[in-house]
C-alpha positions, 0 to 999 in steps of 0.5 A: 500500500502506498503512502497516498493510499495510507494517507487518504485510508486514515482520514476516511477512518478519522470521518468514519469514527467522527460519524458514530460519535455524533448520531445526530447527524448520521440518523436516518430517516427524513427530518426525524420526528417531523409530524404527528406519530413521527411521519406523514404514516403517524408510524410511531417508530422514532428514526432515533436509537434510546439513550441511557436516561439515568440521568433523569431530568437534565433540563427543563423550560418553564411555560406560560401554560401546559402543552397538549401537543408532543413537540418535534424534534429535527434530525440536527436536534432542534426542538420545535414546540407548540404552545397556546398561541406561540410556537418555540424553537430550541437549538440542540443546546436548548437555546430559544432560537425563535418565539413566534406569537400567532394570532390563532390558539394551536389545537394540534400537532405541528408539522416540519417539511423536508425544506424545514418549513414549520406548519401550525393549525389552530382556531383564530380570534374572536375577531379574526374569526376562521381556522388558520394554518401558518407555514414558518420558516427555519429563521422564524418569519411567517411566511403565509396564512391560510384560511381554510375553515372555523375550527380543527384539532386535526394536525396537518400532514405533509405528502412528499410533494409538500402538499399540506393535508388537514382536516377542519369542521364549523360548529353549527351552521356557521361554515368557514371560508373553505366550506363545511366539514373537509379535508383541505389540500394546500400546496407549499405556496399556501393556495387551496389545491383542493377540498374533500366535504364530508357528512360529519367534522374531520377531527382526527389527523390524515395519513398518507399511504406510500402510494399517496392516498390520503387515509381518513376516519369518518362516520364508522368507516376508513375513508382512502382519497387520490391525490386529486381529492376524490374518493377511491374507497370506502371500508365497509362499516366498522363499529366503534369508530369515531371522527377523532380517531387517527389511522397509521399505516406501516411500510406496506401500506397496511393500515392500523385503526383503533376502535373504542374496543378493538385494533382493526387492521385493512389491507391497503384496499380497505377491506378488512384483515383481521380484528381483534378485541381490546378492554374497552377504552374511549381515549383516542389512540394512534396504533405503532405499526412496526416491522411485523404488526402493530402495538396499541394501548388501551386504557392500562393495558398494551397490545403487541400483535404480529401481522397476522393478528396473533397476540404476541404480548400484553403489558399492564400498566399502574395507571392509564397509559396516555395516548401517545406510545412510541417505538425506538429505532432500538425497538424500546417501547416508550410511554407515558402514565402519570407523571412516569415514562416507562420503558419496555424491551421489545418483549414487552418487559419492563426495563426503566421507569423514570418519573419526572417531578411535575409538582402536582399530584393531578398533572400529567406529562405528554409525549413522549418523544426522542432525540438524536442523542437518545434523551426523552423529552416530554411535558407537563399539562395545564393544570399545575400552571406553570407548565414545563418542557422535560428532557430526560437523559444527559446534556448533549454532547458539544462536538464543536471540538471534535469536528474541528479536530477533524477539519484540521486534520482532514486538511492536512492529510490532503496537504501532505498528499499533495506534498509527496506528489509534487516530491515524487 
């Protein structure tokens, strides 16, 4: 082996070893957690590996209120946060970045492009009545409103073409701009592209399929729209289904949906695979879809079923588990019940419970959600005012000193080669 050879092997070993060191920047899949459930499928499956957390609490940020809505996390570890009518970003050192004010209350989830545009959804004042969605940019600036409707608690969802899906419903006869009660279609510009009526107010949050459609609950069926916005099929009725009640669907495009007391699973033309009872719960759960199956809460109880519906495992636990469960990339089943975030093997077996100090014995912790360094974040309702945002696990890592380490020498390998070719 030659020197050049010796030389360009060793800075390619020097990168390499950069890369494990830091995973924030070497994770895997789109702009992380970038929407409801994790992606435009509400999968649940984090892109990013559990850390060791510990460590418990490492930081927190006090709000003026609660936050409902588990935050985003991009894949260089910026935190994105909605919180009554303001939208937060921290930087991967937990910095504020930005505060934006909006003049909406945010009933929902955000939602974070590929571009790194932010979209929020929420009820507009008083006096200026309609629901808005706003896309925000990554320095802060508000970059267009649109109205579309009176109220909604549906989160918006981003296809790959970076059409914006969303759901609205007017109360009463008092219908919005848009029209009645409607999956809306707004292109990056912020211009309706299209609009979907339905017979009754869209509150869950649409899903998109890989092949595109755009999969919604409503009245006691699965609903699936083209791209186009028209209807190509409906499931036959399923009892227990509400318009709240969010879908997700895994990488084959099956599609997972819970009932008030049953997990349903449709191939990707609707007609029905299997169902399988639950105990009886009225909380509104998203299903996990993994690899092989689908994990799915209901009241204190998980389910774990493969993808034939067998029943591979359960999990009891102490108290309610709140709506939000999510899966590791490291396949460590995440979840909160209380003011504890429990943590499970891929077995179903307990493994960690962290409980984090909210202050108030009525409070409740949301989330949970995953960061590129491993560590949890969650937060706290509004009934303890003040609210808090948590991170759970070790401060991150400042590789400032070892990139430029890296810099340095990566340099003076390409100088040393040039060096020895002009030598020989």
């Amino acid at each position: 082996m030659t020197t050049r050879i010796k030389l360009f092997t060793a800075s390619l070993f020097l990168l390499f070893i950069t890369s494990l060191a830091m995973p924030g920047l070497t994770a895997s899949g789109g702009n992380g957690w970038s929407s409801y459930m994790a992606d435009s499928r509400h999968s649940g499956s984090s892109p990013f590996m559990l850390g060791d957390n510990a460590e418990g609490v490492s930081w927190k940020y006090e709000l003026s209120g609660g936050s409902y809505f588990p935050p985003l996390v991009d894949q260089e570890g910026n935190i994105y946060l909605a919180q009554s009518t303001n939208v937060i970003k921290f930087d991967r050192g937990r910095e504020v970045q930005w505060n934006v004010h909006l003049n909406t209350t945010i009933e929902s989830s955000l939602a974070l492009s590929d571009d790194d545009v932010l979209y929020a959804c929420g009820r507009q004042t008083p006096s200026t009545p309609g629901f808005g969605v706003y896309a925000i940019d990554h320095d802060g600036a508000i970059l267009w409103n649109c109205m579309v409707g009176m109220i909604s608690i549906s989160s918006p969802t981003i296809a790959e073409d970076g059409t914006l899906y969303v759901g609205t419903f007017a109360p009463s006869t008092d219908h919005g701009p848009v029209g009645n009660d409607s999956i809306v279609a707004i292109d990056p510009a912020g211009q309706i592209k299209w609009q979907h009526c339905l017979d009754e107010p869209v509150l869950s949050s649409p899903a998109i399929t890989p092949d595109g459609h755009i999969i919604v609950a409503s009245n006691e069926r699965v609903l699936a729209l083209n791209r186009s916005g028209d209807l190509d099929w409906e499931s036959e009725i399923i009892p227990g289904i509400t318009n709240s009640v969010s879908a997700s669907i895994d990488a084959e495009g099956k599609i997972f949906i819970k009932t008030r007391g049953s997990l349903v699973c449709l191939f990707p033309n609707g007609t029905i695979d299997w169902v399988r009872t639950l105990d009886e719960d009225h909380i509104d759960v998203v299903p996990v879809c993994l690899s092989n199956g689908a994990i799915v809460s209901s009241d204190n109880m998980m389910y774990r079923f493969d993808d034939d519906g067998n029943l591979t495992w359960t999990y009891v636990a102490d108290d309610r588990i709140q709506r939000n469960v999510i899966v590791s990339a490291n396949e460590k089943v995440v979840f909160c019940t209380g003011s504890d975030i429990l943590v499970l093997d891929g077995k179903g077996t307990l493994e960690d419970r962290i409980t984090v100090p909210i202050g108030n014995d009525d409070d409740s912790i949301w989330g949970p959600v995953i960061t590129p360094d491993g560590n949890i974040i969650v937060s706290s309702d509004a009934l303890g005012i003040p609210g808090y945002l948590f991170v759970i696990g070790e401060e991150p890592a400042d590789h400032s000193l070892l990139i430029g380490l890296v810099i340095v020498i990566t340099v003076l390998v390409v100088i040393a080669v040039s060096w020895y070719r002009r030598r020989r």
